[in-house]
N, C-alpha and C positions, 0 to 999 in steps of 0.2 A: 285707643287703649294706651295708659300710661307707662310707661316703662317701669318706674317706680323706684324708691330706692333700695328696697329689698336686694335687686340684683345687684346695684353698684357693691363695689368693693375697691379695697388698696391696689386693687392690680388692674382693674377698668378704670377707675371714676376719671381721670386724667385722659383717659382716648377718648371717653363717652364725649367729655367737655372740648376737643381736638376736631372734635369730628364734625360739631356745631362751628367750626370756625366760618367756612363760607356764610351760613345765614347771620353771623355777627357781625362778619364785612359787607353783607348786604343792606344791612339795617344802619349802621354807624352814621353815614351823610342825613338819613331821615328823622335817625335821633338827636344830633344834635338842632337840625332845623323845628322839628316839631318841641323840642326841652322835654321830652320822655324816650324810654325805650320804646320802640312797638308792641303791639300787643302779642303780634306773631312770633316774634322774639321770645319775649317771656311762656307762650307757651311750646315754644320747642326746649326751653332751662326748663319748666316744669315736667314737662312729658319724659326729659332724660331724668327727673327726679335729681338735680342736681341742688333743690333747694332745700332738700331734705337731707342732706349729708351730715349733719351735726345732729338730727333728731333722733334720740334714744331709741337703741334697737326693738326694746322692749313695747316700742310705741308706734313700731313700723318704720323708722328711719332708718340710714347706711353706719351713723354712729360713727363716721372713722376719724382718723386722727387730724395731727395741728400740718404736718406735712401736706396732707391729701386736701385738707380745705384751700391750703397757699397755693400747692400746684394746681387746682381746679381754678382758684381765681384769676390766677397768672395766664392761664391756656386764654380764657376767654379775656380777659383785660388787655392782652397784648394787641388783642385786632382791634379793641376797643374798650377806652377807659371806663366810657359810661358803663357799658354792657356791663364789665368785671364791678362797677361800682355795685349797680343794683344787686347782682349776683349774693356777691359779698353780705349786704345788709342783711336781704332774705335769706341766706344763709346760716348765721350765725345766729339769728335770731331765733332759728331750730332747736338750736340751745337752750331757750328757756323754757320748752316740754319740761325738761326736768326737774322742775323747782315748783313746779302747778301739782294741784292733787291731779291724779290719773283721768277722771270724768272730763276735767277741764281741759288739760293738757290733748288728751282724744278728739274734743271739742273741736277746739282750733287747730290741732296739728295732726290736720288728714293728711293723707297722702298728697305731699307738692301743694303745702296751704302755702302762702305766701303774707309773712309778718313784718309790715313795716313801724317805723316812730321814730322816736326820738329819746334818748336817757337824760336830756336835761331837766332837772325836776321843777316844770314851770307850770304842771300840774296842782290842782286843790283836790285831796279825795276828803270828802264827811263823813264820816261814821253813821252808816242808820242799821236797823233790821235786817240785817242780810245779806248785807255789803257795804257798799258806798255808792254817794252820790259824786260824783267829779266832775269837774270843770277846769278850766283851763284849755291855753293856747301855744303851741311849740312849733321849733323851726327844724326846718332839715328832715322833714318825713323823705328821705329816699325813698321810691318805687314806690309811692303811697295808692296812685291811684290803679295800680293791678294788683295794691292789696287786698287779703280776705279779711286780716285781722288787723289789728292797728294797738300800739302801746301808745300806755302815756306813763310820763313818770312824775306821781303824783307828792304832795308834803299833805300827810296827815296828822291829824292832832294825834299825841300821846297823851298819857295821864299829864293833870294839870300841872303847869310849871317845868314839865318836859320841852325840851327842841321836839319843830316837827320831826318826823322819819319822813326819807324816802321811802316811795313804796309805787312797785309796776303794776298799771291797768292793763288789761289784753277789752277790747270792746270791738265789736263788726264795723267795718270798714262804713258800711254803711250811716252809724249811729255819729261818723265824725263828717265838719265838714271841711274841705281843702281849700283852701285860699292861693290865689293863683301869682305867687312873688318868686317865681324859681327864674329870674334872667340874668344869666351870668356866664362869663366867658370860658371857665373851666369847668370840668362836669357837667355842661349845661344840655346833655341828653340822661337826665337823672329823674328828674321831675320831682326834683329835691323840696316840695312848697311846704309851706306852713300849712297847718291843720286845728283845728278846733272843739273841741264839745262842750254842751251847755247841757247839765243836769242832767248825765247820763248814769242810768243808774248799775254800777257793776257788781254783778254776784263776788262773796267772799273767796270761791273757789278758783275765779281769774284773777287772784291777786298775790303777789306775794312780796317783803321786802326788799328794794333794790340793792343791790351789792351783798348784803349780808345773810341771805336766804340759804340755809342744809340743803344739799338735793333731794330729790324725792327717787329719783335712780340710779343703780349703780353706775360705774363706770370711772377710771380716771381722769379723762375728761369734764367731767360734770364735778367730780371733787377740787378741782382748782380753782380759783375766786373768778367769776363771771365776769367783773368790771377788768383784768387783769388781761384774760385772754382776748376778751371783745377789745380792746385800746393794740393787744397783736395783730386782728385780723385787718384791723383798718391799712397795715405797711401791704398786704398783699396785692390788692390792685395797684399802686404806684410799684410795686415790685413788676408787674404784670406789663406796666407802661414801658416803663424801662425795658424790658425785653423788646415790645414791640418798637421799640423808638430804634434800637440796637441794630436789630433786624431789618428795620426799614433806610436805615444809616447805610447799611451794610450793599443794601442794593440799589442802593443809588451812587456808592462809591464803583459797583462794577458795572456801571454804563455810562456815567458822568466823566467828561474831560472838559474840565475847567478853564476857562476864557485863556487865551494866553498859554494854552498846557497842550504839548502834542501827544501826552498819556493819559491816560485814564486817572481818574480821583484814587483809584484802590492802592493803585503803583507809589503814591507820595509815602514817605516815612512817616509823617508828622498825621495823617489823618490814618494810619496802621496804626503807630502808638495811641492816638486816640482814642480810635474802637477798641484797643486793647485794653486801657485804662475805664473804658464802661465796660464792655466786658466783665473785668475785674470786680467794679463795685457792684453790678447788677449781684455776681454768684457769690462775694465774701457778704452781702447784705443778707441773700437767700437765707445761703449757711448759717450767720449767725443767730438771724433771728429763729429759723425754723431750732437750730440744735438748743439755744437758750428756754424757749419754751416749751418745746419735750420734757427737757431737765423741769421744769418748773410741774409741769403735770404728772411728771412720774414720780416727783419729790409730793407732789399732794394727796397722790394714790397711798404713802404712807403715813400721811399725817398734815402737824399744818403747814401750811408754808409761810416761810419768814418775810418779812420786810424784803429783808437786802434779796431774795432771790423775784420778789415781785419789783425791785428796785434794777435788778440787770434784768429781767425782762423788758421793761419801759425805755434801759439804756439801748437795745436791742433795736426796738420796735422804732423809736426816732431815729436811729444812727442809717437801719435800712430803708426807711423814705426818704433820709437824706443823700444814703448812698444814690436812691432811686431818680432824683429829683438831679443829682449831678451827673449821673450816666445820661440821662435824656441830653440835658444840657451840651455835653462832647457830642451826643449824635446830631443835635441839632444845628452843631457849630461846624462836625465835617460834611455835612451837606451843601453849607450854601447858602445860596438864595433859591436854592429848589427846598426847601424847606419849608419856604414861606408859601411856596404854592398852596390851595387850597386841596387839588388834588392827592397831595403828598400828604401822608397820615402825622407826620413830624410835627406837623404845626398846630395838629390837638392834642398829641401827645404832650409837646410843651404848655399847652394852657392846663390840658387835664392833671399833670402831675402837678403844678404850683398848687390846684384848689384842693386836692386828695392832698396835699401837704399842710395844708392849714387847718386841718379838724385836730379839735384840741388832744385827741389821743398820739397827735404824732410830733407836734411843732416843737421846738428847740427848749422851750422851758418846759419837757421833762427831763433835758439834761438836768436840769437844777433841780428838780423836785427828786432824781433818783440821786441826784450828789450828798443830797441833804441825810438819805438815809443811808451811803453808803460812808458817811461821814460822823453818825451813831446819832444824830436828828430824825425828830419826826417828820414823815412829808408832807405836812400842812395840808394837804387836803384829803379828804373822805373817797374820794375819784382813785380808791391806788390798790 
């Protein structure tokens, strides 16, 4: 029996995810050897209904807020990056229930369906009778292969002399195939591969415009620009990392005494100040990103929202990975060389947060892309 998300709420969904922490440290050495989550894994996140937390209430999801998705990701990403990586994808991608006509959106988003893809528009959709036909090949399917459904994001024709549109396919996991290219040092229990389809044919009603699509359900969540909040979610697992990197810093400073040291790691100033400087950037990163995009979703609840508040969103969402990616860094430096142990979680925390830091919703030029606009420029690209 599923747990479902019906039960979850703002006051559980963070213990529910807490509570999964042993089987996430049970899995974590298997994941990264295998380059996937296990499967047992994913369905104790589905049976908690933890994939369905951004899916409209009205659709059978928990619907909750920008807080509860970050602390859900954080709980589980701290014992493990990968785990919180897939979490994250399939989660957020609950999100797009709301933008499908209702038949569709029910379709694919039963209870704890699990939607993975890609937003790169490396997709072809054709226009025929009914829908389209699409083709195309994309990278970075996280969690693809315990998905049920699979996106693509496709460039279809408009009237003549028009630029293509973006525009999202939802198609059965099964109708795509996975190419097997995910070996890679951070994140490498993701099973992040490339994926493909050839002339598949998509009904009208699993499709809708990427980034620019009206929701089709209430809610102030769903009224905020989709490409906006998806590019916040991505800071949460490296938010997630950094905890665990903190936390595992933390205990090995109280039972390590250092070559040369008749006290323990913990008693040094210099590695207190340290933790205290991650610390610091772990919870000022939390803070600001979680409070900057409430404001943004509560400002969309009454209309549109401007450039410059989607422009300190994105200031937000890279500053906190990079808080994220410099707190690991202190914990990993007052360690040691017990760091480098394989046993010691440190040493994937630091691989995990460099590759969680390089997906283009978090990396250092959207300093520049949110400069542009907070400096009365456009921000040169459609991605904002």
């Amino acid at each position: 029996m599923t747990l479902g998300s019906a039960v979850l709420n703002q006051h559980n969904v963070v213990s529910v995810a807490r509570e999964l922490a042993p089987q996430v440290a049970g899995c974590a050495t298997e994941a990264e050897a295998a380059r996937d989550v296990p499967e047992r894994l994913i369905g104790a996140l589905s049976h908690a209904g933890l994939f369905s937390i951004w899916v409209p209430a009205a659709l059978g999801g928990a619907e909750l807020g920008f807080r509860d998705f970050v602390d859900t990701v954080i709980e589980v990403a701290r014992i493990d990056g990968s785990a919180g990586w897939v979490l994250f994808v399939h989660a957020v991608y609950g999100a797009l229930a709301a933008y499908l006509d209702e038949p569709a959106a029910r379709e694919i988003f039963r209870p704890s369906a699990k939607v993975a893809g890609s937003l790169n528009p490396t997709g072809r959709a054709v226009p025929v009778d009914g829908g389209y036909v699409v083709n195309g090949r994309w990278t970075f399917g996280s969690g693809i292969n315990h998905a049920d459904w699979v996106l693509g994001n496709c460039l279809t024709a408009g009237p003549e002399g028009h630029t293509p549109r973006p525009m999202i396919a939802l198609f059965p996991r099964e109708q795509c195939t996975v190419h097997d290219t995910w070996r890679v040092s951070g994140l490498s229990g993701t099973g992040s591969h490339d994926y493909s389809v050839d002339g598949v044919f998509v009904p009208v009603g699993r499709t809708f415009p990427a980034f620019s699509a009206p929701p089709r359900q209430p809610g102030p969540l769903y009224a905020a620009p989709f490409i906006t909040l998806f590019a916040a979610t991505v800071a949460a697992p490296a938010l997630g990392m950094a905890r665990g990197a903190i936390d595992a810093a933390l205990e090995v400073a109280s039972r390590k005494t250092p070559t040369g040291s008749g006290s323990l790691l913990r008693d040094r100033p210099s590695a207190q100040a340290a933790l205290a400087r991650a610390e610091g950037l772990f919870q000022a990163g939390r803070a600001g990103l979680v409070e900057t995009v409430e404001q943004m979703i509560a400002r969309a609840a009454q209309g549109e929202v401007s450039l410059r508040e989607r422009a300190l969103v994105r200031i937000a969402t890279a500053h906190a990975t990079a808080s994220a990616v410099a707190a690991v860094d202190l914990a990993f430096e007052v360690a040691g060389s017990t760091a480098n142990d394989l046993v010691c979680p440190l040493q994937r925390f630091s691989r995990d947060v460099r590759a969680a830091a390089q997906h283009i919703a978090v990396v250092p030029n959207n300093f520049e892309i949110a400069g542009r606009v907070l400096v009365g420029l456009e921000p040169g690209t459609p991605r904002f």
